[in-house]
C-alpha positions in Angstrom: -53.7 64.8 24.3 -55.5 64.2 27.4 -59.5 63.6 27.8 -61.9 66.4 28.3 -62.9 66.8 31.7 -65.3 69.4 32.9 -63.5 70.2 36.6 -60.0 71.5 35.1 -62.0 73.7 31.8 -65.6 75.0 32.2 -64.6 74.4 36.3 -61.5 76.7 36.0 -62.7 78.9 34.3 -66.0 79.1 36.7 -64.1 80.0 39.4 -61.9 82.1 37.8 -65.1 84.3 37.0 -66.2 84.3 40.3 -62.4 85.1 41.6 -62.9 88.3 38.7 -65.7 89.6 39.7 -65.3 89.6 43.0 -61.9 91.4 42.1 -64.5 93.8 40.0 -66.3 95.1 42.8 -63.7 95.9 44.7 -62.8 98.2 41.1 -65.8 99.8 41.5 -65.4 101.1 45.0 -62.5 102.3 44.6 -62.8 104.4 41.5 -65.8 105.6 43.3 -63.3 106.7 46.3 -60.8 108.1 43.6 -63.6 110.6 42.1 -65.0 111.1 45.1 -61.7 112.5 47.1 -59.5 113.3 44.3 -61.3 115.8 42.2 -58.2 118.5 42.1 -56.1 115.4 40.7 -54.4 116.5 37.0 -57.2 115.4 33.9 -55.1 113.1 32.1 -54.8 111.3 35.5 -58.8 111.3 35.9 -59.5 110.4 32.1 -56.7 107.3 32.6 -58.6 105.9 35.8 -61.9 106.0 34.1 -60.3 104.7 30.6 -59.0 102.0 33.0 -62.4 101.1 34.4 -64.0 100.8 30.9 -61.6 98.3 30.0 -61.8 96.6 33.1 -65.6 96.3 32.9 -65.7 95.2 29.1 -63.0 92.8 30.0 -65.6 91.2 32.6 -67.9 91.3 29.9 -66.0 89.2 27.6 -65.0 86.5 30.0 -68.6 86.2 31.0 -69.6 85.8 27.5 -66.9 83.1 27.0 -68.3 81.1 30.1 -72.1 81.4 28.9 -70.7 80.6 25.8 -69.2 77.2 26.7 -71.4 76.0 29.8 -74.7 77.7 28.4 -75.5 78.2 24.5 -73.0 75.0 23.8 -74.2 72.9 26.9 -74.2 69.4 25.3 -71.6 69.8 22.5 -68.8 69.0 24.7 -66.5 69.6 21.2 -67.0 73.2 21.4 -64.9 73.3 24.8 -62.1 72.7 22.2 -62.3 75.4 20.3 -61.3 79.3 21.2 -64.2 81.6 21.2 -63.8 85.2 19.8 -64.7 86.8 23.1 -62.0 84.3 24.9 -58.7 85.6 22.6 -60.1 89.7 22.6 -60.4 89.7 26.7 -56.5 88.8 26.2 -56.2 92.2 24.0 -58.1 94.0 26.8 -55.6 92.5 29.7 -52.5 93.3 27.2 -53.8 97.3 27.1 -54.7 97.3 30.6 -51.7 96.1 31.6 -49.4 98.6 29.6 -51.4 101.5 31.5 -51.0 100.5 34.5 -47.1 99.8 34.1 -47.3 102.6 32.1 -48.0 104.7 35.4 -46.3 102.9 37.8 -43.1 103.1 35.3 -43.5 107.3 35.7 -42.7 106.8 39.4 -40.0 105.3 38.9 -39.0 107.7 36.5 -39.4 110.1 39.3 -38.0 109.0 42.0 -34.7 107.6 39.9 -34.1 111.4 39.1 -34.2 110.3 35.2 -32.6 107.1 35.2 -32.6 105.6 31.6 -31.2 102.8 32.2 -33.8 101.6 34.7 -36.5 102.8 32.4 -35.1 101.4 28.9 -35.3 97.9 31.1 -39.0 98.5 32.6 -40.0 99.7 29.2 -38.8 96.7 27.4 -39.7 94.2 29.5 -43.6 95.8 29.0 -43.2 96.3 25.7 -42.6 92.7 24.8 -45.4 91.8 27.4 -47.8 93.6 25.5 -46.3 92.3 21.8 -46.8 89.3 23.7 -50.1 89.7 24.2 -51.3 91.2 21.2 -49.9 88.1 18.8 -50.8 85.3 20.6 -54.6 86.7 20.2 -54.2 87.3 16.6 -52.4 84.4 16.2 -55.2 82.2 18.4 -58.1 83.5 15.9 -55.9 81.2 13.5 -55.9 77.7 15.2 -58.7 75.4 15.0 -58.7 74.4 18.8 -57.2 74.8 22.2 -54.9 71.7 21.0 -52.7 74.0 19.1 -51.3 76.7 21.6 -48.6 74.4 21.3 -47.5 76.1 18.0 -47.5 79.7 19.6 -46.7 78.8 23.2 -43.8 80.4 22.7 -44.9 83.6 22.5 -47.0 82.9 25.8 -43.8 81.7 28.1 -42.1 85.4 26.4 -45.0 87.1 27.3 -45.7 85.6 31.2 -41.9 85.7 31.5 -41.7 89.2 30.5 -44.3 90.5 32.7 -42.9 89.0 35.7 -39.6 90.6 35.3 -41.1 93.8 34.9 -43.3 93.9 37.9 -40.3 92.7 40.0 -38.2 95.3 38.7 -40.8 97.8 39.2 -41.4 96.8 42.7 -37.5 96.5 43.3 -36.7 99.9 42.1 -39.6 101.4 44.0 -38.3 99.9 46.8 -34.8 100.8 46.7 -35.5 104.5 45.9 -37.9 105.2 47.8 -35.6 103.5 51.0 -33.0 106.4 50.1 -36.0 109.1 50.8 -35.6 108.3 54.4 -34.5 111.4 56.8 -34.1 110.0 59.8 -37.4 111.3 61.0 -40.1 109.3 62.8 -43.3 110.0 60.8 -41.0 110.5 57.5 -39.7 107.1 57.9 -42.9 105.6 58.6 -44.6 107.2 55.7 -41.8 105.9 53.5 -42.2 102.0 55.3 -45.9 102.2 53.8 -45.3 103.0 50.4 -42.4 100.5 49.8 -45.0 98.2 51.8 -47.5 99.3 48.7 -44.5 98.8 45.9 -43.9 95.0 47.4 -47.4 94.2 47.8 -48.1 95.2 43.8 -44.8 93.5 42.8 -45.7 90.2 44.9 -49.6 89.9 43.8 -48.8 90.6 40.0 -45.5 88.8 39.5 -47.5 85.7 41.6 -50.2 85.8 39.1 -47.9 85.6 35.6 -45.8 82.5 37.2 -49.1 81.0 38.2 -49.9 81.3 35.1 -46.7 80.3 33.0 -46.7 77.4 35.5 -50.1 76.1 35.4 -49.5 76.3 31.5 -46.7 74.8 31.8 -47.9 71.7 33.6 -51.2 71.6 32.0 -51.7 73.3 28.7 -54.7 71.4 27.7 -57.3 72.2 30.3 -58.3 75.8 31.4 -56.8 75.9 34.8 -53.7 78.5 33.3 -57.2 80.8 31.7 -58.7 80.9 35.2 -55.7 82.8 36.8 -55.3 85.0 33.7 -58.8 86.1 33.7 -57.9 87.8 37.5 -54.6 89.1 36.2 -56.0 92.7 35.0 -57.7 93.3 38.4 -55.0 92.8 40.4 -53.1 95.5 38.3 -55.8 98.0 38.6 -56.8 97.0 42.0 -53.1 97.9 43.1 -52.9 101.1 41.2 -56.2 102.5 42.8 -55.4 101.7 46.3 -52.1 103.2 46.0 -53.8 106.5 44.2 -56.4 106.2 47.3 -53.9 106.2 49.8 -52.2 109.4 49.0 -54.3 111.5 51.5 -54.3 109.0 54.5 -50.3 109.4 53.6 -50.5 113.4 53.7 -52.8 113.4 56.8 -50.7 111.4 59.4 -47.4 113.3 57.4 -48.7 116.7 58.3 -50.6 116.1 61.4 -49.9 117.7 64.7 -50.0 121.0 66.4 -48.0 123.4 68.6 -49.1 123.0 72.3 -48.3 125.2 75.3 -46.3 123.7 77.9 -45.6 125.0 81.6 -42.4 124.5 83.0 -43.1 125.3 86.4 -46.8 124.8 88.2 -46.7 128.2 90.1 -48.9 130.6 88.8 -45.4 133.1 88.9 -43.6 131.7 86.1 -44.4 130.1 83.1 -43.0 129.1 79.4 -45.2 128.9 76.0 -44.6 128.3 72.6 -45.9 131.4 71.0 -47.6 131.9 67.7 -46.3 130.5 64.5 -49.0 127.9 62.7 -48.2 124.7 62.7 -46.1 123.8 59.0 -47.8 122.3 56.4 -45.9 120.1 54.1 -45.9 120.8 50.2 -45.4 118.3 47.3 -44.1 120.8 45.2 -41.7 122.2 47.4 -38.3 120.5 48.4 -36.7 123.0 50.1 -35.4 122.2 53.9 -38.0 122.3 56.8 -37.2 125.6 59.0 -38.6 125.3 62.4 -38.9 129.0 64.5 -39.8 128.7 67.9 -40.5 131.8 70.2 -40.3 131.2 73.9 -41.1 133.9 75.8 -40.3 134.0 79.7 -41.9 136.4 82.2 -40.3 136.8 85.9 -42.0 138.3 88.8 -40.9 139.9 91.8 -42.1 140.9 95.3 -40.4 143.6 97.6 -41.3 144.8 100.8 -40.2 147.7 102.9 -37.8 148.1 105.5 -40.2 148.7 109.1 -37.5 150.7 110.5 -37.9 153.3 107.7 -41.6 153.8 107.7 -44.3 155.4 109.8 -47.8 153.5 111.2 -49.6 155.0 108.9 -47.3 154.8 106.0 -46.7 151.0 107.3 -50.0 149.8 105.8 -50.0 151.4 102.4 -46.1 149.6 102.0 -47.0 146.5 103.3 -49.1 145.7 99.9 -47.0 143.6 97.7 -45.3 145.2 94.5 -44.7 143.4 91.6 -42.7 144.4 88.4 -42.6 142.0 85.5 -40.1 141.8 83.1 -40.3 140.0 79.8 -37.3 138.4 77.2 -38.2 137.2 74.2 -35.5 134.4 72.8 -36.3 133.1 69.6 -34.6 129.5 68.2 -34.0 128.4 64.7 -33.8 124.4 64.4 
């Protein structure tokens, strides 16, 4: 058992509140975006965000309680550092529940996008599953031991759970990835809008998987200190954080998706001839709709002509009035289905 030092416990877990509530409001803006821009958004989606932000804020709440706890109310019993507080092993409840909603969510995608695959699900549902059994005994279980000494008797259930939850973020963000890379048409602004959400998938995959190994290592390496607590206090925001900002992307997505009009363009800089495409509004994209984009363009072209008389055939008088210029117009409207 190494000695107590204050750098690698109340330190850690000092900068692991700051690192969480920095985290926290970042949370708070973007819920505020969420419910500001997506009011049409289904209720159960609405009631999950908000559900999500309650549990995020109490989970701040109990991680700053733990901290006053230890470096405040308990300042010169340096023994108490050694012993779990109650607001220390429920935060890890909070993060378990958290966690399972936001998987829960990002495991729908998949669902999806995989047209029903069960065998990809069955393995993303698992793998949370046992993270969140994970979770839930080792804080029972931690209410049991008399200090911080003793994770050793349940570690097991901690490597499980860490392990667990990085193979289910990297299968999330592999499948994500995968599927979403079969969407591609061939189409500029399809392509590029695809490139961005598997951008998204990594991104969430990467930050969350990198937080459970940091973790499982740190815990690994040094299970008596606080150093492993620190990163898990930042675990549940990273989760949320990355569902939000993929929720809050959706109409930057649609906008550059759909944007664009029909313009008018001459073919010829006389003021005789000229070629426009006619009419139609510009096509709106629909989520619900799957069926294959039908393009209709009109082009409409107008010819001019100019005769004149033949002199030999005309008197003086008549010469003037035939010497105007007489123009007949003819128009043929082509239409073209791409």
């Amino acid at each position: 058992m190494a000695p107590l030092r204050f750098d690698d416990t109340l330190g850690a877990a000092f900068l692991g509140i700051v690192a969480t509530s920095c985290l926290y409001g970042i949370t708070i803006v973007q819920t505020y975006v969420y419910f500001k821009r997506y009011q049409a958004d289904p209720v159960y989606l609405k009631s999950l965000v908000f559900c999500l932000w309650v549990l995020d804020s109490l989970h701040l709440a109990l991680i700053t309680h733990a901290v006053y706890f230890y470096a405040i109310t308990n300042f010169t019993n340096v023994l108490e550092l050694t012993i779990p507080t109650w607001s220390i092993l429920t935060q890890i409840i909070i993060t378990g529940v958290s966690d399972l909603l936001v998987r829960g969510v990002f495991c729908q995608r998949v669902w999806k996008l995989s047209n029903q695959n069960y065998s990809l699900m069955a393995a993303i549902v698992i793998s949370s599953l046992v993270t969140f059994s994970g979770s839930i005994v080792f804080a029972v279980k931690g209410f049991s031991i008399p200090n911080f000494f003793a994770l050793s008797e349940i570690s097991d259930v901690l490597y499980i759970s860490f392990g667990s939850g990085v193979v289910a973020d990297v299968i999330i963000a592999a499948s994500l990835c995968v599927l979403l890379a079969k969407r591609r048409t061939g189409f500029t602004r399809t392509d590029s809008t695809v490139r961005v959400l598997m951008l998204y998938s990594i991104n969430t995959g990467a930050l969350t998987s990198l937080g459970a190994l940091l973790c499982l290592v740190t815990y690994a390496t040094m299970p008596y200190n606080f150093v492993f607590i620190g990163f898990y206090f930042v675990l549940p925001k990273l989760f949320l954080n990355a569902l939000l900002a993929t929720l809050n992307a959706r109409r930057m997505l649609r906008e550059t998706n759909s944007g664009g009009a029909l313009v008018s363009i001459p073919l010829s800089t006389t003021s005789n001839s000229h070629m426009s495409f006619v009419g139609r509004p510009p096509y709106t994209p629909s989520q619900d709709r799957d069926e294959p984009l039908s393009l209709q363009i009109e082009v409409r072209t107008e010819t001019d002509t100019k005769t004149d008389p033949e002199p030999h055939s005309a008197t003086p008088a008549q010469e003037s009035k035939f010497w105007r210029p007489v123009y007949a117009k003819r128009e043929e409207p082509i239409a073209v289905t791409v």
